[in-house]
C-alpha positions, -999 to 999 in steps of 0.1 A, spaced: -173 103 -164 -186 68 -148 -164 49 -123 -154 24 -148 -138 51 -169 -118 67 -143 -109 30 -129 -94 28 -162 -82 64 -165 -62 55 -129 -49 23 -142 -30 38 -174 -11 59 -152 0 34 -129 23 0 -133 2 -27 -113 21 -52 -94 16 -87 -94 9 -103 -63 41 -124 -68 63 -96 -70 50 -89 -35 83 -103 -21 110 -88 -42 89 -51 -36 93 -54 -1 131 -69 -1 139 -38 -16 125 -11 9 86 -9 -4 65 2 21 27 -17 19 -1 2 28 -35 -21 33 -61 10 27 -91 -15 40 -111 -3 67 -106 -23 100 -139 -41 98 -130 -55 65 -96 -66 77 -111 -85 104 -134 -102 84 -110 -111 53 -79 -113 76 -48 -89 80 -12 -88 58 10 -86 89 39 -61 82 13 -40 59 10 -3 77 -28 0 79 -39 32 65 -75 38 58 -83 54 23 -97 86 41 -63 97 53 -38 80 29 -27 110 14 -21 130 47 -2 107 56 23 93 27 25 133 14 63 140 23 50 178 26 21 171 47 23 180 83 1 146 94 28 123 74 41 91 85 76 93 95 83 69 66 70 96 42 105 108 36 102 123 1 87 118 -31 105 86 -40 94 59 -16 77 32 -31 43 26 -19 24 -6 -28 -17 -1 -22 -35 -31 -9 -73 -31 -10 -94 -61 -13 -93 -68 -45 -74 -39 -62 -98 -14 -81 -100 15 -49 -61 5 -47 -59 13 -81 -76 51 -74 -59 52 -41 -25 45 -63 -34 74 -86 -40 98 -61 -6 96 -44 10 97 -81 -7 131 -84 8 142 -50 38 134 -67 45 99 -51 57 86 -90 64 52 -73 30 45 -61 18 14 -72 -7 -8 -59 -15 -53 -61 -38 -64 -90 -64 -85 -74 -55 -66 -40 -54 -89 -10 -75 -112 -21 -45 -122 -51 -19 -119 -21 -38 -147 -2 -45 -172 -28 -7 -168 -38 -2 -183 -3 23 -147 1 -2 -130 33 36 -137 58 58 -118 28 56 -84 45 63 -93 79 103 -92 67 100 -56 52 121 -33 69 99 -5 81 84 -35 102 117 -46 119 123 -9 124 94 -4 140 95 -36 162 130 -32 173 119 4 182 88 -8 204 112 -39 221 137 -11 230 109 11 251 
């Protein structure tokens, strides 16, 4: 098997998201996960509200079951949205968490890079895990 073929193997299990349906995803309690490593986000620039959750440990940490989850990892039905730079390890990334059982998982074709040039890099900063976990840190 070549990369290209399980790219594509990856990509007919999943239903991409448009970078314009960013919005409506997060209004409804997705939970975007940018998957770039820190270095790359500084150079390309952040998605503020996105939890930033390098590929190496995504599934540790979205896996409901898995003792180094993310408190948002509540059970097999949240929806998470992958963000890479421009959406083909998002794609794998999306795939893996469908095999954990994550059947929501999802990522952005054209990854970030679509978000920014659809001028929709502030859309997460609304989602509600963010204003949970701001109100949390104002009340310490």
């Amino acid at each position: 098997m070549t990369i290209e073929q399980m790219l594509e193997g990856a990509r007919a299990r999943i239903e991409r998201m448009d970078a314009t349906d960013l919005p409506v995803a997060v209004a409804r309690g997705a939970i975007v996960v940018d998957i770039r490593p820190q270095a790359q986000r500084d150079r390309e620039g952040t998605l503020p509200g996105a939890l930033a959750i390098e590929r190496n440990v995504l599934e540790w940490r979205c896996d409901p079951l898995s003792g180094a989850r993310l408190a948002l990892a509540v059970d097999h039905d949240v929806e998470w949205i992958v963000v890479c730079s421009e959406g083909y390890t998002s794609s794998l990334a999306a795939a893996a968490l469908q095999d954990l059982g994550l059947h929501r998982a999802t990522d952005i074709a054209g990854g970030y890079q679509a978000i920014k040039a659809a001028g929709l890099v502030g859309s997460v900063i609304g989602a509600r895990h963010c204003v949970r976990e701001l109100a949390t840190v104002a009340s310490h």
